[in-house]
BANU-18050 format. One record per residue (C-alpha): x, y, z; residue in three letters. Coordinates in steps of 0.02 Angstrom, whole numbers, m for minus. Layout:
+--------+--------+--------+-------+
!     c1 !     c2 !     c3 ! mardo !
+--------+--------+--------+-------+
!      X !      Y !      Z !   ALA !
...
+--------+--------+--------+-------+
END
This chain:
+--------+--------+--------+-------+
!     c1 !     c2 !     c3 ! mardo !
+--------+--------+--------+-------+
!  m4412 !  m4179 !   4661 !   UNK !
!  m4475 !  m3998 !   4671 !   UNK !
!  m4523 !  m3891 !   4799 !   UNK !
!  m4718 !  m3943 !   4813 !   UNK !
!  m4636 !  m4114 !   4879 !   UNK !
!  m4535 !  m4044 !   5050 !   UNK !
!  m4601 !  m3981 !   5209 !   UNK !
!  m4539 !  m3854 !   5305 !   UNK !
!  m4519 !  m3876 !   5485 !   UNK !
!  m4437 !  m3750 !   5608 !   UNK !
!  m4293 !  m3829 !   5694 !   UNK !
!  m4267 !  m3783 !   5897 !   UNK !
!  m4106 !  m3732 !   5863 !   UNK !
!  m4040 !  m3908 !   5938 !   UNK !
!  m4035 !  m4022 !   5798 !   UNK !
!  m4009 !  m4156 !   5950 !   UNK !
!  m4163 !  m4116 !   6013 !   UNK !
!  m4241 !  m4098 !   5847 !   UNK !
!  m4219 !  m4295 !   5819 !   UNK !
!  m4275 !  m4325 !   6005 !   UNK !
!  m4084 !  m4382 !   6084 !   UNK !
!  m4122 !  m4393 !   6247 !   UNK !
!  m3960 !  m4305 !   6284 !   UNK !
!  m3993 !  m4171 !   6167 !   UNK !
!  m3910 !  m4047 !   6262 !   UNK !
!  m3781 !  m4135 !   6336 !   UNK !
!  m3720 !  m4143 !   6159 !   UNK !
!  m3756 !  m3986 !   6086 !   UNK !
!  m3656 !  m3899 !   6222 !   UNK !
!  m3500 !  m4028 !   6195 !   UNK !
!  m3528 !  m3969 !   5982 !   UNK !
!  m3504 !  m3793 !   6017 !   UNK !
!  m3366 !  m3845 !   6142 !   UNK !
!  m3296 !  m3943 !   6007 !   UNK !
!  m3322 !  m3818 !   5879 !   UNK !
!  m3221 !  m3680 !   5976 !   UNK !
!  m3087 !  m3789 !   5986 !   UNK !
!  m3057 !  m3821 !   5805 !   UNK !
!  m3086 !  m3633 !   5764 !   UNK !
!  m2935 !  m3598 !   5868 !   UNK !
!  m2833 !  m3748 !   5785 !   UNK !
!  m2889 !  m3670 !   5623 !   UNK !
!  m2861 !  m3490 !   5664 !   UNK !
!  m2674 !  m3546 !   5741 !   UNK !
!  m2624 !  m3645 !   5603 !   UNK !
!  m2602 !  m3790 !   5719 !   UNK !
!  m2606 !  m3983 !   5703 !   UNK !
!  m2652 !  m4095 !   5817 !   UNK !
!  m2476 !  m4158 !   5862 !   UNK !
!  m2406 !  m3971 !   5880 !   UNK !
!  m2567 !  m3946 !   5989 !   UNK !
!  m2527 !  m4121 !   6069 !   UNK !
!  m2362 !  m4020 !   6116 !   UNK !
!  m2417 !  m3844 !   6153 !   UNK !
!  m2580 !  m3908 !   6269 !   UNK !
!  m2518 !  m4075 !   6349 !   UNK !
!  m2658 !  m4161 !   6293 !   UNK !
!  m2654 !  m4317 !   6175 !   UNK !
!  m2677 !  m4297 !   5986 !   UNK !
!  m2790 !  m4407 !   5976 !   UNK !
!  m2891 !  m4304 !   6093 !   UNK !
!  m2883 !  m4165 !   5937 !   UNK !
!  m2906 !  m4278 !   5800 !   UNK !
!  m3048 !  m4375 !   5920 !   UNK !
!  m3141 !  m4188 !   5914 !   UNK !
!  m3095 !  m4147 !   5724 !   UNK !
!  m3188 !  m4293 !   5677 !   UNK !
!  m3359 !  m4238 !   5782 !   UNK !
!  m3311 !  m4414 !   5892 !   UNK !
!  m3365 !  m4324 !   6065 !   UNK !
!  m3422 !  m4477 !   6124 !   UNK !
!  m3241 !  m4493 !   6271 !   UNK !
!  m3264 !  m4303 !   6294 !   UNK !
!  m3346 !  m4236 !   6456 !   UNK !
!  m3382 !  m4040 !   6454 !   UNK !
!  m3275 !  m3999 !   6591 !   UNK !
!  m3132 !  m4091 !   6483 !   UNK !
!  m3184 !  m3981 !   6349 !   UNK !
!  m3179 !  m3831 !   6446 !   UNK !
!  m2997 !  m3879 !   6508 !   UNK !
!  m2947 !  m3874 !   6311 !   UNK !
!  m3006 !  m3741 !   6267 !   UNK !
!  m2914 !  m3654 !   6436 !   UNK !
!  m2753 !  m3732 !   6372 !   UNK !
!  m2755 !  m3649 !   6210 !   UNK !
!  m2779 !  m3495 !   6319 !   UNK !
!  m2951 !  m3457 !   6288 !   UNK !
!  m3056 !  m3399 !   6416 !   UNK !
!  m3228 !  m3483 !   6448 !   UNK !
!  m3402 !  m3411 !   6487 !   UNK !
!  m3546 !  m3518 !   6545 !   UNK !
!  m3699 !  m3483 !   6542 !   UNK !
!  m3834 !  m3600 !   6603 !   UNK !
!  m4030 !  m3579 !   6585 !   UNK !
!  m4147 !  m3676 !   6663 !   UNK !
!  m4321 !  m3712 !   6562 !   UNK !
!  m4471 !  m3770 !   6632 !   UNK !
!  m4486 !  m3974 !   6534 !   UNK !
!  m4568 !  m3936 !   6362 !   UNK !
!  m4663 !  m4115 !   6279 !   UNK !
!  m4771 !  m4142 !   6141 !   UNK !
!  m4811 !  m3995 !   5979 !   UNK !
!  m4718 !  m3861 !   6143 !   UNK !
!  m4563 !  m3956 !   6115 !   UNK !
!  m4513 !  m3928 !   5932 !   UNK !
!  m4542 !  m3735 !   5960 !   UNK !
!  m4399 !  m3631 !   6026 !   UNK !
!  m4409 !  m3536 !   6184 !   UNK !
!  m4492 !  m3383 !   6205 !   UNK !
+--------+--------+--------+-------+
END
């Protein structure tokens, strides 16, 4: 293949909503959730049993989230791991007017 062969197309920055999930950001808010928590795992040197330990949480719960399976994870359950590793949390919640059609693709303004 070469390069006359691809498209480019600008991504909204949700790759969720890119691929039209319907619970695009339901899920891209439990990623970055998710993603926090395995930067601290990473940046403590921890695994998932010694977090098991430290957090009170299951290991499963850790390996669950190391494997991107978010599927059993609510955010507030999220949040409440991320608190036990003693992180604090800051949310921050816009609210967009419903974008459809060629609007939708295009990030906010």
């Amino acid at each position: 293949m070469n390069e006359s062969e691809f498209e480019m197309v600008r991504g909204s920055g949700n790759v969720f909503r890119d691929f039209e999930d319907p619970h695009a950001d339901l899920k891209q808010a439990k990623a970055i959730l998710a993603a926090r928590v395995i930067t601290v795992l990473d940046e403590r040197g921890l695994t998932v049993r010694e977090t098991a330990a430290l957090t009170g949480f299951a290991a499963a719960d850790f390996s669950r989230i190391r494997n991107a399976d978010l599927g059993r994870f609510t955010l507030d359950r999220l949040m409440r791991m991320l608190a036990a590793l003693d992180r604090s949390i800051k949310v921050t919640v816009h609210i967009d007017p419903l974008r459809t059609g060629q609007d939708a693709a295009l990030p906010p303004a």
